[in-house]
N, C-alpha and C positions, 0 to 999 in steps of 0.2 A: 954771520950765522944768525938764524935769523931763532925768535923768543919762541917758546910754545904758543901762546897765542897770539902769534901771527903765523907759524905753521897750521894749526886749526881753522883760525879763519881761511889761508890758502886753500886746504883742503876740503871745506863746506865750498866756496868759490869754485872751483873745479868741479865738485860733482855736480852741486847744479847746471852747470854749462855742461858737462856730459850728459844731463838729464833731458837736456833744449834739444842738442843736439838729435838727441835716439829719438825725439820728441818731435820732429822735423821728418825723422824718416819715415817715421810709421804713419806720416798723415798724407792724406788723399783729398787733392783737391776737386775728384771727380762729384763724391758725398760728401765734401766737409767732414771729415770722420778722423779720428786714429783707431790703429786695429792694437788690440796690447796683445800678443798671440796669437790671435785666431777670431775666427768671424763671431763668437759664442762672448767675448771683448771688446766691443768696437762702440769707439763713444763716440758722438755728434756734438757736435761744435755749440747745437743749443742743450745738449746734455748735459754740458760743463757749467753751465748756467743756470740750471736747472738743479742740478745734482744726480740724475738720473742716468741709465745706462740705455743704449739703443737695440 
């Protein structure tokens, strides 16, 4: 059985791997881009860098 805090760390570990993941799909390597629902969301690879939206 495993302590509470190391169920919580489990549990932060897994969402950010689910976070990579959905992170992976919504990106386009046509623009460098991810879209976070719709075209009105869509951030550039130097936008991440920047801090800025495209």
């Amino acid at each position: 059985e495993l302590t509470a805090e190391d169920q919580i760390a489990l549990l932060k570990s897994s969402a950010i791997e689910v976070i990579m993941l959905r992170s992976n799909q919504s990106f386009s390597l046509e623009d460098m881009s991810w879209s976070c629902g719709g075209p009105e969301f869509k951030y550039c690879v130097n936008d991440v860098t920047k801090g800025t939206r495209k």
